[in-house]
C-alpha positions in Angstrom: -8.6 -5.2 13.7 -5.7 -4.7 16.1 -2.5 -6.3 14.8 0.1 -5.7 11.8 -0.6 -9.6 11.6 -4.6 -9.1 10.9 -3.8 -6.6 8.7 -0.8 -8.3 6.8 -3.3 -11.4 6.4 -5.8 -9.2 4.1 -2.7 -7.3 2.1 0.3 -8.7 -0.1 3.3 -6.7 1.9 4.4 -8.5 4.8 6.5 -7.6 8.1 7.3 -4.7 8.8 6.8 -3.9 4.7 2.7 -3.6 6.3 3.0 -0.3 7.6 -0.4 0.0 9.1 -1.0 -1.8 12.7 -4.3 -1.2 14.0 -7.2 -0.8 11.6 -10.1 2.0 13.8 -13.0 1.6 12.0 -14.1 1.2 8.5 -17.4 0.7 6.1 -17.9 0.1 2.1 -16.7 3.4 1.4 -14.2 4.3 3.7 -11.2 3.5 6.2 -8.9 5.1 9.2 -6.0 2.9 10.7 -3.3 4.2 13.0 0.3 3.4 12.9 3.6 3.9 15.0 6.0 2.1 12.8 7.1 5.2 11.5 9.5 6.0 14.1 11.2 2.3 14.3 14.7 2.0 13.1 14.4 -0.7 11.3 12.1 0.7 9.1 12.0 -0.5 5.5 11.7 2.7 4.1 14.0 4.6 5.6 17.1 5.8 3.7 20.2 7.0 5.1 17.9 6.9 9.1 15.6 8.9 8.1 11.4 8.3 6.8 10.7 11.1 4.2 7.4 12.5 3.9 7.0 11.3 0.1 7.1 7.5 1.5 3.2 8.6 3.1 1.8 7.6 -0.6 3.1 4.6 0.3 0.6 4.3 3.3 -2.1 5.4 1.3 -1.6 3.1 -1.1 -1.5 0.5 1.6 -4.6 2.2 3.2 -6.2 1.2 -0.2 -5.5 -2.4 0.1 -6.4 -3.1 3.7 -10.0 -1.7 2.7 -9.9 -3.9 -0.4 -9.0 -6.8 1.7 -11.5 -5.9 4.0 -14.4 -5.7 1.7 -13.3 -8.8 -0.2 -13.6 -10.5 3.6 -17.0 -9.3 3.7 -18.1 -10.7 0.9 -16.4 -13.9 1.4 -13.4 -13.7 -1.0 -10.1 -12.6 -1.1 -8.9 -9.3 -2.0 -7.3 -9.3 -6.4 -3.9 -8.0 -6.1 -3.1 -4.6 -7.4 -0.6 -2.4 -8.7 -0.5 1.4 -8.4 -0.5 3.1 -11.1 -1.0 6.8 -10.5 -0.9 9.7 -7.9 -2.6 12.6 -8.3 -3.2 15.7 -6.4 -0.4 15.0 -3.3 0.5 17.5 -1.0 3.0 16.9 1.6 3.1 19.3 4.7 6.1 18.2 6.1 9.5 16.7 4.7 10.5 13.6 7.3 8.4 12.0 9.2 11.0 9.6 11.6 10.8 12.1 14.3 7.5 12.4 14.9 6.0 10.7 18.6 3.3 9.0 18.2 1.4 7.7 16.0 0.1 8.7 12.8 -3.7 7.9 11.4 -4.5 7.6 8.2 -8.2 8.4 6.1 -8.8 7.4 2.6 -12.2 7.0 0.9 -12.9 4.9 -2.6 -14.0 7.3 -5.3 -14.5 5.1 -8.1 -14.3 0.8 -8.5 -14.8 -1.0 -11.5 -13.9 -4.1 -12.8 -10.2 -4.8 -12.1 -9.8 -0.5 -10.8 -10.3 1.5 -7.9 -9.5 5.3 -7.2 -9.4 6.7 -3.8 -8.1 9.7 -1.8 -6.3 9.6 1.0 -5.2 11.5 3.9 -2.5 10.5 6.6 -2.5 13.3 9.8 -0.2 13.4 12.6 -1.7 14.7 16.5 -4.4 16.0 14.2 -2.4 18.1 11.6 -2.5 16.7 8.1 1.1 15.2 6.8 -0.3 14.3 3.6 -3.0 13.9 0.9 -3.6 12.6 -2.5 -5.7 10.3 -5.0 -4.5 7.2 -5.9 -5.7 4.8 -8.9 -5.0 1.0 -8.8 -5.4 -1.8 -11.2 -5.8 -5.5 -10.4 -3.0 -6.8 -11.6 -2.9 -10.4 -13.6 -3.0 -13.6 -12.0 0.6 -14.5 -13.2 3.6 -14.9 -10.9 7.2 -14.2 -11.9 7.6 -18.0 -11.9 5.4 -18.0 -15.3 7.1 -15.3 -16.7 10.4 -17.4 -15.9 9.2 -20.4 -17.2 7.4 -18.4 -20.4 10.7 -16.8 -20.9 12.9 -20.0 -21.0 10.5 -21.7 -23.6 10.9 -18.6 -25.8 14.8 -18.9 -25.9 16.8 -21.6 -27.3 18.8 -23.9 -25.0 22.4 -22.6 -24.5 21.4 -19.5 -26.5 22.2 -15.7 -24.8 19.8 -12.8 -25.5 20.8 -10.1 -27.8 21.0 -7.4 -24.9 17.7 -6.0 -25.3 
């Protein structure tokens, strides 16, 4: 797979929000993808023109759902959607990551699926040296869209009435 577009086309983050470019290989259990994205300007994450370190959970996270997609493809489907719901374990080696040339690879390997949750760890390495590693758990999330929750919510409140505040 050798485009952000392949890749954007299996996840839900979109544009430059996809922060992996180039998928390198993968199987059942595991994935490596490379990206350069870090060092754009225009990054999404960056705050203040810098990339901190702390945003690489990020790109395992998004490691996690390219190899969901991925494995969904295989099997014919599409991947569930998922929300990430813990971190465990990270270690960051390095505190930015906008000045680094090029690009930086990143591992992770499923630990655990069930129905609806996956674990995995992940790894991201730069020229070899590892930036950061970590487990991550995610759960599928429900099939709802805010536009449910929207309409759900209007039928709950009287016309013309405020809520309390809550």
């Amino acid at each position: 797979m050798r485009s952000r577009e392949a890749i954007a086309a299996l996840i839900p983050h979109q544009g430059l929000m996809c922060l992996w470019e180039e998928v390198l290989e993968w199987d059942p259990e595991r994935i490596v993808a490379r990206s350069e994205g870090h060092r754009d300007p225009a990054h999404p994450l960056r705050e203040r023109g810098r990339l901190h370190a702390l945003h690489l959970c990020e790109y395992g996270a998004q490691l996690m759902a390219v190899h969901g997609g991925l494995l969904a493809r295989a099997h014919g489907g599409r991947a569930r959607p998922g929300v990430l719901v813990a971190l465990r374990g990270v270690e960051l080696r390095a505190a930015r990551i906008d000045d680094l040339p090029g690009a930086l690879e990143g591992r992770a390997r499923q630990l655990a699926a069930g129905e609806g949750s996956w674990q995995y760890e992940f790894e991201v390495l730069h020229a070899g040296e590892l930036l950061a590693s970590g487990r991550a758990a995610v759960m599928a999330r429900e099939q709802e869209t805010v536009d449910d929750h929207a309409r759900a919510d209007a039928a709950a409140t009287p016309s013309g009435a405020e809520g309390d505040g809550r």
